[in-house]
C-alpha positions in Angstrom: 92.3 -61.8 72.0 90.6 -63.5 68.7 87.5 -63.9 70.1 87.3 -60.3 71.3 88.1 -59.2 67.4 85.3 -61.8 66.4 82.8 -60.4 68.9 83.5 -56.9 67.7 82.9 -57.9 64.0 80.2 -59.7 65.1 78.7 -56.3 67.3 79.1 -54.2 63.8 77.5 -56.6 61.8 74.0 -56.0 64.4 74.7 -52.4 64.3 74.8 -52.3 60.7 71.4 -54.7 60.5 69.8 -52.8 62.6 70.5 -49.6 61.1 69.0 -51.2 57.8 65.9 -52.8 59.5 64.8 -49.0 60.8 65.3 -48.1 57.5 63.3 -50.4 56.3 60.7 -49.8 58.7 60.4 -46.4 58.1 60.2 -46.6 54.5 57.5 -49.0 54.8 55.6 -46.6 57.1 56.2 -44.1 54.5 54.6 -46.4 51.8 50.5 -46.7 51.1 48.5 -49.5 50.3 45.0 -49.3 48.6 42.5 -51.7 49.6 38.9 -51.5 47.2 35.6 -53.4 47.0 32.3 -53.1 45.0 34.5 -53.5 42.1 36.8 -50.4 43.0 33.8 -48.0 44.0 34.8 -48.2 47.7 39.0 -48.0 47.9 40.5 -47.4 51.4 44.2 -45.9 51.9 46.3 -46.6 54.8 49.8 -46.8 55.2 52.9 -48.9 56.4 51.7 -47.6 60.2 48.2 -49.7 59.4 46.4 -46.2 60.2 43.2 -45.2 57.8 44.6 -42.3 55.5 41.0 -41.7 53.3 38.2 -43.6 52.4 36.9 -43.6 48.6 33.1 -43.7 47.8 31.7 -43.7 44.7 28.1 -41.8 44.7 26.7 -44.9 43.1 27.5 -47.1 46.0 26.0 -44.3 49.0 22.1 -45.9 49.1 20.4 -44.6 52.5 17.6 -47.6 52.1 21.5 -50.2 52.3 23.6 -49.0 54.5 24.6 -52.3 55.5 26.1 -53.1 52.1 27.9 -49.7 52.4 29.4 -51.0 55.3 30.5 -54.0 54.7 31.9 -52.9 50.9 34.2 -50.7 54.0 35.1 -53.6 55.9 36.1 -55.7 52.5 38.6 -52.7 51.1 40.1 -51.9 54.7 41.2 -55.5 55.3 42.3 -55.7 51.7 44.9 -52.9 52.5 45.7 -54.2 55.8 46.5 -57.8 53.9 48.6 -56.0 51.6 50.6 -53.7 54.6 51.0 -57.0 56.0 52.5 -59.1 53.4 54.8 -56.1 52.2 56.0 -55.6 55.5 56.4 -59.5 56.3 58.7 -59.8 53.1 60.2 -56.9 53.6 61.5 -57.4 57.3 61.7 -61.3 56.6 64.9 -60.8 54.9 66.4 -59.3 58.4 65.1 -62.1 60.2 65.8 -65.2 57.9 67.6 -68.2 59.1 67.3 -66.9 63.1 64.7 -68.9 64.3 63.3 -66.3 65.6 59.6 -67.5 67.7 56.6 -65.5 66.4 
């Protein structure tokens, strides 16, 4: 009957880490991360869900005869955010998963 105690404990501690890792989760959804360029005239929001929210342009950086620049200025502040969702959310959730040995 001790092991069915321990295995009980041990069923309540998951429930309870679980509970806390879609906590987590959705608080980091919930959370926005600006990404810029062009020395912040192009800034891209997205959130914890890695979607697009807005995109920034200054009127200095909007030149019809380079659009290319325009578009890669885009490019540079959208993976910026997408860097920082990433590392937030990998030391965030990290915590859950530390010491499991979990394959990635």
């Amino acid at each position: 009957m001790r092991g069915m105690g321990n295995m009980q404990g041990m069923m309540k501690k998951m429930q309870k880490m679980q509970k806390e890792m879609m906590e987590a989760q959705e608080a980091l959804n919930q959370q926005q991360f600006e990404g810029t360029a062009g020395g912040g005239m192009v800034k891209v929001l997205m959130n914890g869900q890695r979607e697009v929210l807005e995109v920034n342009l200054d009127e200095s950086v909007v030149d019809p005869e380079d659009i290319e620049m325009l578009q890669d200025l885009i490019v540079v502040a959208t993976n910026e955010a997408l860097k920082k969702v990433e590392e937030t959310t990998a030391s965030t959730m990290g915590k859950f998963t530390q010491g499991l040995n979990l394959p990635f």
